[in-house]
SEVEX-111867 format. One record per residue (C-alpha): y, x, z; residue number from 1. Coordinates in pm, 1 decimal, decimal comma. Example, Ala and Ser with C-alpha at 12.3 -4.5 7.8 and 13.67 -1.06 7.14 Angstrom:
BEGIN
REC -450,0 1230,0 780,0 1
REC -106,0 1367,0 714,0 2
//
This chain:
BEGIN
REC -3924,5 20114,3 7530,5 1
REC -4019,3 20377,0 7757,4 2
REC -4182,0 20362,2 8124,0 3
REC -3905,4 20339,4 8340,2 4
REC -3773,8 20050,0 8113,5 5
REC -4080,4 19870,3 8121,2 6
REC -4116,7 19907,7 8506,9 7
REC -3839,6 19767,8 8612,5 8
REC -3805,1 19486,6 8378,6 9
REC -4168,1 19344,3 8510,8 10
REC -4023,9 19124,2 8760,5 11
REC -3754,7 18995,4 8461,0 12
REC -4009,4 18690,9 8383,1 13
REC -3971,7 18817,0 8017,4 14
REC -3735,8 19092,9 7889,3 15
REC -3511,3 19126,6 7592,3 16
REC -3687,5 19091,9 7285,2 17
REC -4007,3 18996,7 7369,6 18
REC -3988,7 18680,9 7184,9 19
REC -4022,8 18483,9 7481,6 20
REC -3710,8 18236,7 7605,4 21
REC -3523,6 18446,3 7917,5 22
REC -3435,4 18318,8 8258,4 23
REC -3112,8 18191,1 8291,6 24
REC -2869,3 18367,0 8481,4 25
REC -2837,2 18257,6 8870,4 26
REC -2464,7 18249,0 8796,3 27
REC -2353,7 18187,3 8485,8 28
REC -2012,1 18303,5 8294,8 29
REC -1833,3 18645,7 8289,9 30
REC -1862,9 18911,0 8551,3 31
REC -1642,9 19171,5 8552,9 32
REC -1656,0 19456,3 8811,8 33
REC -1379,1 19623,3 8881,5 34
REC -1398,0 19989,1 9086,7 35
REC -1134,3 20087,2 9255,2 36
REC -1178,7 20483,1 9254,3 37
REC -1115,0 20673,5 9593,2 38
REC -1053,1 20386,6 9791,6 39
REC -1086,2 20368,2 10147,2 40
REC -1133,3 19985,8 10305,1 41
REC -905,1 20022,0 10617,0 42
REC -567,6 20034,9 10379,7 43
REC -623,8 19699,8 10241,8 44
REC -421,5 19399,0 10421,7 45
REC -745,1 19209,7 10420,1 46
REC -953,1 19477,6 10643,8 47
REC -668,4 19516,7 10907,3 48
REC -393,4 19783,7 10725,0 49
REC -101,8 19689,4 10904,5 50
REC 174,8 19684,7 10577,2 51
REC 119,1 19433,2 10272,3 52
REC -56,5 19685,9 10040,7 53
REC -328,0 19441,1 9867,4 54
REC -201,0 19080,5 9844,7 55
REC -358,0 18979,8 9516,0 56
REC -662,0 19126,4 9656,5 57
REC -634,9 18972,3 9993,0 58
REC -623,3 18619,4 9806,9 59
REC -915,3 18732,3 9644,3 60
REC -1130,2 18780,9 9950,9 61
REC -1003,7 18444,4 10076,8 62
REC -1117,1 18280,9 9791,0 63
REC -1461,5 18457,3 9773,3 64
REC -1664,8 18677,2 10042,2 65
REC -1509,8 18983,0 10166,3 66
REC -1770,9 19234,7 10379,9 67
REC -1628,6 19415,7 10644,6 68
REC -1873,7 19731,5 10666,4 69
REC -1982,3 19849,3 10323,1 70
REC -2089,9 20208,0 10303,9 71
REC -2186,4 20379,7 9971,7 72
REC -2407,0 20667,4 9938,4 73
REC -2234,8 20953,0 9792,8 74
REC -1860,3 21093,7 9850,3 75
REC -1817,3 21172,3 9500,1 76
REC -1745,3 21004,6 9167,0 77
REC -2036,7 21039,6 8945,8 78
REC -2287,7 21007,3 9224,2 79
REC -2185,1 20699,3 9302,9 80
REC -2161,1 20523,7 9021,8 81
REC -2508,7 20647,6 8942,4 82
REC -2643,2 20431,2 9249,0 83
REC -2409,3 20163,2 9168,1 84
REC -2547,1 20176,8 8800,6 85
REC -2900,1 20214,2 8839,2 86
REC -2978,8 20125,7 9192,0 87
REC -3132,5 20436,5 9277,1 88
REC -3037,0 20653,8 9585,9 89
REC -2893,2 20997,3 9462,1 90
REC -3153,9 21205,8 9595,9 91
REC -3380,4 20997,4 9281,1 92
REC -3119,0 20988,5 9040,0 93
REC -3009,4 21349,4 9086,3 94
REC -2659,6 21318,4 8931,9 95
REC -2387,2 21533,7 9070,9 96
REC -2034,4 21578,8 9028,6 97
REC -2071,8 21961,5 8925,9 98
REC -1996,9 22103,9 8607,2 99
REC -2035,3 22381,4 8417,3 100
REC -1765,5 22406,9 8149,2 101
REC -2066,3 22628,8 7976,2 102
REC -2377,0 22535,9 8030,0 103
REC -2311,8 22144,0 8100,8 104
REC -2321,1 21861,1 8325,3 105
REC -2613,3 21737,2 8605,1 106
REC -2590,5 21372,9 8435,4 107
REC -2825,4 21098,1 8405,0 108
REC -3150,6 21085,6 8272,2 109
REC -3152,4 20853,6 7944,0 110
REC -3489,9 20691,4 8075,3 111
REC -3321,5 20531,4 8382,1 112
REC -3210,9 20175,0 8292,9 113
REC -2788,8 20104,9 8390,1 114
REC -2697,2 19768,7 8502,1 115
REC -2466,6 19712,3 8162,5 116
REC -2826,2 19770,5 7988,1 117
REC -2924,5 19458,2 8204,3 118
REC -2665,6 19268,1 8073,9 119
REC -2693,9 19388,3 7731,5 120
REC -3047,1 19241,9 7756,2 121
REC -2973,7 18923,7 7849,6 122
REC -2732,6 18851,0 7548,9 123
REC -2406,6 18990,1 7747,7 124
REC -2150,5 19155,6 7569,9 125
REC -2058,3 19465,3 7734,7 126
REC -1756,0 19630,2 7793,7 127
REC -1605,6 19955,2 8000,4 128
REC -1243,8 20022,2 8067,7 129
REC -1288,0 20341,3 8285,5 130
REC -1009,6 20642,8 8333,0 131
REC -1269,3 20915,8 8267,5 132
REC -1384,4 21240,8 8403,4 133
REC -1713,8 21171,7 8532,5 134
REC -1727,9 20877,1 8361,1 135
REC -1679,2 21045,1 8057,9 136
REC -1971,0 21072,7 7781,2 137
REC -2052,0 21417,0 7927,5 138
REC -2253,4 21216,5 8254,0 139
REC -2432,9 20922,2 8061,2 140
REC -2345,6 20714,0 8284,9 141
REC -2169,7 20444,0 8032,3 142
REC -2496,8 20391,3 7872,8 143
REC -2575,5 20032,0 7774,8 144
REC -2183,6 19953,2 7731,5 145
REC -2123,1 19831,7 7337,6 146
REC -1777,8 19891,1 7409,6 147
REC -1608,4 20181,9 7570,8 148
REC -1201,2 20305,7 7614,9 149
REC -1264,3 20638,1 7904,3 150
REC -912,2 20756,1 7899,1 151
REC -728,0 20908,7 8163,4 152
REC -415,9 20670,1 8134,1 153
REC -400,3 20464,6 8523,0 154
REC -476,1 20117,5 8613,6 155
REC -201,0 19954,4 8369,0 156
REC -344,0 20071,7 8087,0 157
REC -718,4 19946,1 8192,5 158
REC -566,3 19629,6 8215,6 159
REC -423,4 19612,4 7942,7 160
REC -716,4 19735,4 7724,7 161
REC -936,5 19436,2 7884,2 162
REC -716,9 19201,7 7822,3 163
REC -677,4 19294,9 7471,4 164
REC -1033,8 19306,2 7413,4 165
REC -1081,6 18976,6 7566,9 166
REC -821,4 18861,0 7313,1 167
REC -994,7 19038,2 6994,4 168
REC -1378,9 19109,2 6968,8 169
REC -1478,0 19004,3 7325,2 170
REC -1332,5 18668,4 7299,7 171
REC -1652,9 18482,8 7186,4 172
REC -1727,5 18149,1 7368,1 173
REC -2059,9 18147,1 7283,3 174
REC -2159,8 18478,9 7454,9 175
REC -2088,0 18573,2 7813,8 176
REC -1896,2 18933,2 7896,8 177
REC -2002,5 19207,4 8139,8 178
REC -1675,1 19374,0 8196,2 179
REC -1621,5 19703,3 8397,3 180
REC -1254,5 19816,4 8522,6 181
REC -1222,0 20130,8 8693,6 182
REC -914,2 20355,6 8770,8 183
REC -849,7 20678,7 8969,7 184
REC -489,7 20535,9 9034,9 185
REC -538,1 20592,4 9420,0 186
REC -746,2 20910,7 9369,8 187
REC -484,3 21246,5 9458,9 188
REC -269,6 21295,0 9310,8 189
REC -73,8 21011,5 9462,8 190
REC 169,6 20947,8 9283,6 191
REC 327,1 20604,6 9314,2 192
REC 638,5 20460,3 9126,7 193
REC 935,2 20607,0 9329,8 194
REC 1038,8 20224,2 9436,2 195
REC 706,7 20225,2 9624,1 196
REC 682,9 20539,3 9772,3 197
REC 993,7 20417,9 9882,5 198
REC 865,3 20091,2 10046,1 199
REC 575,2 20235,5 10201,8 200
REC 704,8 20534,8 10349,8 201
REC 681,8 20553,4 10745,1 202
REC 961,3 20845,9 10809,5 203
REC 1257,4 20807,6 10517,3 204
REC 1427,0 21108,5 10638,6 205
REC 1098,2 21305,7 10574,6 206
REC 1190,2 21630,1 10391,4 207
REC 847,8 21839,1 10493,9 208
REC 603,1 22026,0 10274,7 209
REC 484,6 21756,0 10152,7 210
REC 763,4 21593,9 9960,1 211
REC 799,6 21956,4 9783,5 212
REC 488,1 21955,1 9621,9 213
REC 539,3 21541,8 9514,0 214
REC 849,8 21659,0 9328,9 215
REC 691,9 21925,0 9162,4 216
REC 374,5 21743,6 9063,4 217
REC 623,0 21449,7 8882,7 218
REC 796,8 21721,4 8723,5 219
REC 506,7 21855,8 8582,9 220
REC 356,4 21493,1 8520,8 221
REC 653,1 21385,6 8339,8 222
REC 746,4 21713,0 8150,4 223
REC 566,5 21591,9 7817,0 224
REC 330,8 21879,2 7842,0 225
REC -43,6 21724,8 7783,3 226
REC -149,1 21773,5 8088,5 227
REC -175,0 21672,9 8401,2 228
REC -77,6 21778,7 8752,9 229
REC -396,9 21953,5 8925,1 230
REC -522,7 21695,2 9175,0 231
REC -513,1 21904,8 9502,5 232
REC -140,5 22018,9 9457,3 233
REC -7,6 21762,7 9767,5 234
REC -242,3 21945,6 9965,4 235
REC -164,2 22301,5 9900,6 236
REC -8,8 22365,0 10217,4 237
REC -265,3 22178,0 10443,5 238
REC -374,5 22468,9 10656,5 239
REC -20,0 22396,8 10833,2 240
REC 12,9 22044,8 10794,7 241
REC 187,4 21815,0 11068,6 242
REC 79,2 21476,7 11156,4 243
REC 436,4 21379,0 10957,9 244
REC 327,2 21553,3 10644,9 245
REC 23,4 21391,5 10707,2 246
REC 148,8 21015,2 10751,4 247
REC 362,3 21113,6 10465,3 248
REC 88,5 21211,0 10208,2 249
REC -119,3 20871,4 10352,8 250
REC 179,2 20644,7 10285,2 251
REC 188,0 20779,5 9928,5 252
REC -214,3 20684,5 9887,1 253
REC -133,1 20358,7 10028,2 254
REC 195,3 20316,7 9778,5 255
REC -58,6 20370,8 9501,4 256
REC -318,1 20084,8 9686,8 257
REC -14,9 19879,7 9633,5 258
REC 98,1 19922,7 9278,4 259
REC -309,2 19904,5 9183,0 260
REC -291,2 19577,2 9353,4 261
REC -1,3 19437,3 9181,5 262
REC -189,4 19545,2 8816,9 263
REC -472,9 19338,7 8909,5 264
REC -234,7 19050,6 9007,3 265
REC -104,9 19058,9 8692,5 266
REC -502,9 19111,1 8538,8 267
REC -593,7 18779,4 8738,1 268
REC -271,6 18618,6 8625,6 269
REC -385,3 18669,6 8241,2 270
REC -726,5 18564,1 8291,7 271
REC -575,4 18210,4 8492,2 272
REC -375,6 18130,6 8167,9 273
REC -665,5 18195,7 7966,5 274
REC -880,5 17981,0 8174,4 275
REC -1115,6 18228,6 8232,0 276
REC -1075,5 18285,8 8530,9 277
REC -1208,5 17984,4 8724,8 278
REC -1565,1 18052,3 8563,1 279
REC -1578,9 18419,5 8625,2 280
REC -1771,9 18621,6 8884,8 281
REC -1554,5 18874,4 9036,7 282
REC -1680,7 19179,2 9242,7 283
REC -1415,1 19500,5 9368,8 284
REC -1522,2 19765,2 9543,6 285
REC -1495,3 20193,0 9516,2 286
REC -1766,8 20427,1 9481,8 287
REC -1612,1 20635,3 9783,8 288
REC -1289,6 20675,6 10059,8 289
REC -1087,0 20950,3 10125,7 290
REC -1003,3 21151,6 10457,0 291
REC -684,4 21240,1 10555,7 292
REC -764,5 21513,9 10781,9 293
REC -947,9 21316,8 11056,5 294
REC -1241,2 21586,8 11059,1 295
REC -1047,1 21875,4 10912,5 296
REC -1073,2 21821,2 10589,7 297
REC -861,7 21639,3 10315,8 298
REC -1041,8 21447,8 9974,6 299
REC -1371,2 21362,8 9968,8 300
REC -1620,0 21613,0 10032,4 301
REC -1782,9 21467,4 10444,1 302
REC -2026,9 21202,8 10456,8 303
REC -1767,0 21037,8 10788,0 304
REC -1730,8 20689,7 10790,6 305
REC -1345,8 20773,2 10587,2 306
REC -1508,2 20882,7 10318,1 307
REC -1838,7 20651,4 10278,8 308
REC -1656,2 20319,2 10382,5 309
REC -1522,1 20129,1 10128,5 310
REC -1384,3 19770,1 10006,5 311
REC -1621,2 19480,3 9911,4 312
REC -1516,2 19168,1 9781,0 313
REC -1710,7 18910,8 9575,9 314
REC -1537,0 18614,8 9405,9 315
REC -1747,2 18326,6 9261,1 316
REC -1686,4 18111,2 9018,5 317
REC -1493,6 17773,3 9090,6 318
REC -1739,1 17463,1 9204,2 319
REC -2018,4 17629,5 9178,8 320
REC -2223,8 17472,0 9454,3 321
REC -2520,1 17633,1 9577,4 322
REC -2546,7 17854,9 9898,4 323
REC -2321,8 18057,8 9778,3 324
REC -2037,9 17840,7 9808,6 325
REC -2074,3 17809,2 10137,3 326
REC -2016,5 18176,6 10199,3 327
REC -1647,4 18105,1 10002,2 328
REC -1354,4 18238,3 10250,0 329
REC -1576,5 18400,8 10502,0 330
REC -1620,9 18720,4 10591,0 331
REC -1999,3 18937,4 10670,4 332
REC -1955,9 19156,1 10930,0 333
REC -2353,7 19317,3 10856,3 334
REC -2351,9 19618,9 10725,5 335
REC -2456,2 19650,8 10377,2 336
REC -2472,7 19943,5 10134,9 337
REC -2417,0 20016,5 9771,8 338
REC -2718,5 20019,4 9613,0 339
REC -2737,5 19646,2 9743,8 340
REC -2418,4 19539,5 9488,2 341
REC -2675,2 19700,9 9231,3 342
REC -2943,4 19473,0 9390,4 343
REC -2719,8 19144,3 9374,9 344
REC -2591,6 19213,9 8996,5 345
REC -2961,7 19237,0 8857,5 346
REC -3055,1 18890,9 9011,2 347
REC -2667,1 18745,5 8890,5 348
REC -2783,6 18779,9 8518,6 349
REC -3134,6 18649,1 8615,8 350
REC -3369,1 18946,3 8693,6 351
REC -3533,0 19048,9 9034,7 352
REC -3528,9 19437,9 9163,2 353
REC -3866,5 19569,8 9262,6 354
REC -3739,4 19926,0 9389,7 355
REC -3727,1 19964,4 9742,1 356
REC -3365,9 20071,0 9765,8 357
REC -3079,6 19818,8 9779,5 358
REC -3147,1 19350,8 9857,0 359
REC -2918,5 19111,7 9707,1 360
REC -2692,5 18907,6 9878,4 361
REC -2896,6 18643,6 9727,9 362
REC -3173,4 18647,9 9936,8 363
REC -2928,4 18629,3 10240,2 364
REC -2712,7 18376,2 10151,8 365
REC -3037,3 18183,9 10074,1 366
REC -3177,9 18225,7 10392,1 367
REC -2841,4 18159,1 10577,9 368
REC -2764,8 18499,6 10746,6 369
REC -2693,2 18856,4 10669,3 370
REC -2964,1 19168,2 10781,4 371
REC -2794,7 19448,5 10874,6 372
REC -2887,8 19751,2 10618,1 373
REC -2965,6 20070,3 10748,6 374
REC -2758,3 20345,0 10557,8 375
REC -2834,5 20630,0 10378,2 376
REC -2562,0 20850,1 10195,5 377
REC -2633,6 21283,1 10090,7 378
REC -2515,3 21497,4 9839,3 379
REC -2727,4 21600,7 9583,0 380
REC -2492,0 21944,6 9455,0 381
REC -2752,2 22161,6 9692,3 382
REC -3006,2 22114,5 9452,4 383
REC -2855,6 22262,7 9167,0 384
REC -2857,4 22638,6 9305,2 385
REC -2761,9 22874,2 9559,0 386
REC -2389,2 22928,8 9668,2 387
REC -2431,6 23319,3 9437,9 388
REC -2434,3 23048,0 9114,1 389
REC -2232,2 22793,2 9207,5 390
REC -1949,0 22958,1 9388,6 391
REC -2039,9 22679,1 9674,5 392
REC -2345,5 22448,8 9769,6 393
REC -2294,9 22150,2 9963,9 394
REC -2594,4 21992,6 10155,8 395
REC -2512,4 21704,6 10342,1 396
REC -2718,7 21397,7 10409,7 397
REC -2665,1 21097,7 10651,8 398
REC -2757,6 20760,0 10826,5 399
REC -2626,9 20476,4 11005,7 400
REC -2860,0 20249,6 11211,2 401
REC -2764,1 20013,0 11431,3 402
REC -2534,6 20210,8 11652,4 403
REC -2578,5 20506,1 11573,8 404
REC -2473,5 20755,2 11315,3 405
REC -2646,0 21085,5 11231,0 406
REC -2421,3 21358,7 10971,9 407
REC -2608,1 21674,3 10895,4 408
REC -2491,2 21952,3 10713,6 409
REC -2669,6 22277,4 10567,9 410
REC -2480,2 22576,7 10430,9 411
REC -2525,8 22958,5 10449,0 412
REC -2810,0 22931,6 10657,5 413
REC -2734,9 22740,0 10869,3 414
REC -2790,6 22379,6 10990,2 415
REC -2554,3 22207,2 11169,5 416
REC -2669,8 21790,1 11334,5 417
REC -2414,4 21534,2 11492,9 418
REC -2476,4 21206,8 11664,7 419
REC -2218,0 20993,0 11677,9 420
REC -2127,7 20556,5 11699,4 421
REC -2135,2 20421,3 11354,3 422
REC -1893,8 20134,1 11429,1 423
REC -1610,7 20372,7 11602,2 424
REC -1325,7 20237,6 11489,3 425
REC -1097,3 20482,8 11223,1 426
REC -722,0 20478,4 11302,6 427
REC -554,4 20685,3 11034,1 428
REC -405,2 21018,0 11139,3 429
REC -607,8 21015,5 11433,6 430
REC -867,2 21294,8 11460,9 431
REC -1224,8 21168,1 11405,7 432
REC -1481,8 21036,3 11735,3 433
REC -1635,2 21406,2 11907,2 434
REC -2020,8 21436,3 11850,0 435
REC -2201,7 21286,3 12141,0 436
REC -2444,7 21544,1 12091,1 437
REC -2459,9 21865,6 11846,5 438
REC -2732,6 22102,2 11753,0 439
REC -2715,3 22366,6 11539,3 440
REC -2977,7 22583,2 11405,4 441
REC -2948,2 22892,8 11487,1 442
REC -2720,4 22855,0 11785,8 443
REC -2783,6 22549,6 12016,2 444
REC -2728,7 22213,4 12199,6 445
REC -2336,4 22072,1 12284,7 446
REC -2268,1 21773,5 12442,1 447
REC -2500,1 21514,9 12546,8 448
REC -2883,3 21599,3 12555,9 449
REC -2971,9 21301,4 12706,7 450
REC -2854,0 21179,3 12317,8 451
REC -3064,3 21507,8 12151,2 452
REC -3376,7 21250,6 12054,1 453
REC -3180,5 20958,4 11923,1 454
REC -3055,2 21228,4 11693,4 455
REC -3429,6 21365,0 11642,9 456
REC -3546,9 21051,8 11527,5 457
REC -3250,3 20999,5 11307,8 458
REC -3325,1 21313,6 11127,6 459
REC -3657,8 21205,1 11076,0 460
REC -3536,8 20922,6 10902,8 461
REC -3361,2 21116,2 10681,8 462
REC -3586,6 21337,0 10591,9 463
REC -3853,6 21051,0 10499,5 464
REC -3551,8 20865,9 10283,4 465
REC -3529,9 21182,3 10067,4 466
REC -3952,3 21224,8 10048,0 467
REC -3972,6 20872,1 9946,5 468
REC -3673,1 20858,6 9685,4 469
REC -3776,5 21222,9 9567,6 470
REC -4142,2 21075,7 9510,9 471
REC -3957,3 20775,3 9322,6 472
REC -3766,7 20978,8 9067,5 473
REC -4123,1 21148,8 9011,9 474
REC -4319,8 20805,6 8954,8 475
REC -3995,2 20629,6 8699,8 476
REC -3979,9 20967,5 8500,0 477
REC -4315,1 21042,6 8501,8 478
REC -4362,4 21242,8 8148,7 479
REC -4039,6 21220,0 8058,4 480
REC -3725,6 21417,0 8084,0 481
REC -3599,9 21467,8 8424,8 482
REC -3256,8 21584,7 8306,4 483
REC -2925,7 21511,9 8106,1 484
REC -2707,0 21793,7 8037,8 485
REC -2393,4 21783,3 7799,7 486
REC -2080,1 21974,7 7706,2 487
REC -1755,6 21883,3 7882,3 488
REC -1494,9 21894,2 7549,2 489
REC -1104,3 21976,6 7595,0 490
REC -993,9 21638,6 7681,0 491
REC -1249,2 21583,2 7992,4 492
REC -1185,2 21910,5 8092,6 493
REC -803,9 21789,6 8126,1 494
REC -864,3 21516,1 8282,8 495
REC -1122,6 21688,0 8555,1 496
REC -872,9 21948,3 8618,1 497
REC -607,3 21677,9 8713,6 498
REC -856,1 21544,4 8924,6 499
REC -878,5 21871,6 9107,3 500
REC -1236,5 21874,8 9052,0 501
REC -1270,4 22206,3 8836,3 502
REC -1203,7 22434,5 9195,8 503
REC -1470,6 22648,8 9253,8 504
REC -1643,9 22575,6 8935,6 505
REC -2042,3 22636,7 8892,9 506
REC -2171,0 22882,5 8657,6 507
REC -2457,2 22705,3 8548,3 508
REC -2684,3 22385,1 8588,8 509
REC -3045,9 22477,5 8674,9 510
REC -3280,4 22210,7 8458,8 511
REC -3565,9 22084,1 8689,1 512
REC -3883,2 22144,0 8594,4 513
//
């Protein structure tokens, strides 16, 4: 066992195979997690979307605890799921999104212990159901999962591969599951079934742009050629784009919100007339959100509230009792960040987390009220190389206390810092809240300077976040290896090119030393 796995299973009371009795789990049963990739929170019914796009997920929330301001800490895939995995902040875990078709990935270090390794330790049998790319072999990410289907097929066919595990080797009574769903059926390209493109579309006698490049990307989609449409190709012509080609490309993204949705309906369905359902713990969120142009930019590259924001909502098990059942049908309005769903799945299967990043929900619900989390999110591609190997470097760290909200971005020299509110509210198609005050390095002070220290001592935060989590990575991986590199094969590389993720692609990883 090495370091890192014997730190953080200290606080387990004993740890798998230590020939010691375990703590029971706080809730016992199943518990599947189910990511919804690229989702924003403000399309779902439940968070205030004005058009019936998550109704099986609405009844979810309902039944369970939905929070209202969950921000995770990367805008990117494999980033995120790291911190959701491992319940580290990127700037420890160091896993980026970047590839090098060559020389490898920036993936995660063995040593570091996943959350399905938690459950694999307690006696859990463990099972993924992911559509790929990043969460592919090539990251390490799906270590600690005995079972694993990481095709790029869409949300019906992740459904139906957990239920027909469920029905086959996972169906043993005597052993709980750890399940993990996760689909890039929102993520672009969006491309809903025609009947609910149909339903969701704002403007019906739209014929812009937009609709040009739908048509050709289902052409190409259903052609029978192996692969798939590039992921960017509804935005090639976004330099000129109206606020109707805009509404129309949202109303697509929300379409596929909506057939996602109905999948899970039918997911829940099975598991009701199984009777498993009842007894299961049930958590959906994304790892990130997607902007639609509200600060000039499309995807999910910004650390703005569009892209960090995303969907939480945890369903217990039925009659369960406890303080948790009190929480059932309400809604927290705290915010609360993604590491902390990392936090609150280690004590579900009966462990405690001794890194300072991420708190259960546990201890709140426990204690009756919610603390509001301050929030950290960055990037972690800038520390990879310079923009001559990579083609482009991305710095870009952030933080939301309180009221406030501090985005700062580094490129080419240059530093750019923006305060804003963290609460404004985000009306789709509407272009994002101005700075209240902007400095940029070299150039100057806009807006506000009355504003210039909040901003000051935001940065400061910041900047002691990454020390501390740098100086964590340093003390969990101390003399081992500080890096995971593998080759992407043909069949990733498909699937990250219809993800449009292969733009701009880096020459090289640089191993830290």
């Amino acid at each position: 066992m090495n370091a890192w796995k014997i730190v953080s299973a200290a606080s387990l009371v004993v740890f798998a195979g230590c020939g010691e009795s375990q703590p029971e789990p706080v809730i016992p049963g199943d518990v599947l997690l189910i990511v919804i990739d690229t989702l924003r929170a403000d399309i779902l019914s439940s968070y205030g979307y004005p058009k019936p796009t998550s109704p099986n997920l609405d009844a979810l929330a309902a039944d369970g605890i939905r929070f209202d301001e969950v921000l995770t800490q990367a805008p990117n895939t494999a980033t995120s799921h790291a911190t959701l995995f491992t319940g580290l902040t990127p700037w420890t875990h160091r896993v980026a999104n970047l590839t090098s078709l060559e020389m490898g990935t920036a993936g995660l270090p063995p040593a570091f212990t996943t959350i399905a390794e938690r459950f694999q330790a307690r006696d859990y049998r463990t099972a993924a159901f992911t559509d790929g790319g990043p969460l592919g072999h090539a990251w390490n990410l799906m270590q600690g999962f005995d079972h694993l289907e990481g095709k790029f097929e869409g949300v019906e066919a992740k459904v139906d591969q957990l239920l027909q595990w469920l029905d086959g080797d996972g169906a043993d009574d005597k052993q709980s599951n750890f399940m993990f769903l996760h689909t890039y059926q929102v993520h672009e390209p969006y491309l809903p079934p025609l009947e609910l493109a149909a339903k969701f579309n704002s403007n019906p006698g739209y014929d812009g742009p937009v609709l040009d490049s739908e048509r050709r990307a289902r052409e190409l989609r259903d052609s029978g050629d192996e692969k798939e449409p590039n992921g960017k190709i509804l935005y090639e012509h976004k330099a000129s784009f109206t606020p109707e080609d805009v509404q129309y490309l949202f109303d697509l993204y929300t379409a596929e919100l909506a057939y996602t949705d109905a999948q899970l309906g039918r997911l829940f369905d099975a598991l009701k007339a199984a009777g498993r359902f009842d007894g299961m713990t049930i958590m959906v969120t994304s790892d990130h959100g997607e902007e639609f142009g509200e600060h000039g930019e499309f995807g999910h590259i910004q650390l703005h509230r569009e892209t960090l924001r995303v969907p939480l909502i945890i369903r217990f098990p039925k009659e369960l009792g406890g303080p948790w059942e009190s929480y059932r049908g309400t809604v927290v309005k705290e915010r609360v960040s993604q590491v902390d769903v990392h936090a609150t799945l280690v004590e579900l299967v009966g462990a405690t987390w001794e890194v300072d990043a991420g708190r259960s929900f546990f201890a709140d619900m426990r204690e009756g009220s919610f603390v509001e989390r301050t929030s950290y999110s960055e990037t972690t591609e800038g520390i990879y190389g310079a923009k001559a190997q990579w083609g482009y470097m991305r710095s870009q760290r952030a933080v939301r206390h309180g009221e406030w909200a501090m985005v700062e971005n580094e490129a080419g020299g240059t530093r750019v810092r923006e305060l804003g509110l963290a609460g404004s509210p985000v009306v789709p198609m509407r272009a994002g809240s101005p700075a209240l005050v902007k400095e940029s390095t070299p150039g100057g002070v806009d807006g506000d300077k009355s504003k210039l220290p909040f901003l000051q001592t935001l940065s400061g935060r910041v900047n002691r976040h990454l020390s501390d989590a740098e100086a964590l990575r340093m003390e969990l991986l101390a003399g081992q290896s500080t890096s995971f590199s593998a080759r992407v094969d043909g069949e990733n590389r498909s699937e990250l090119e219809a993800l449009g993720y292969l733009e701009g692609e880096p020459s090289k990883v640089e191993e830290e030393k």
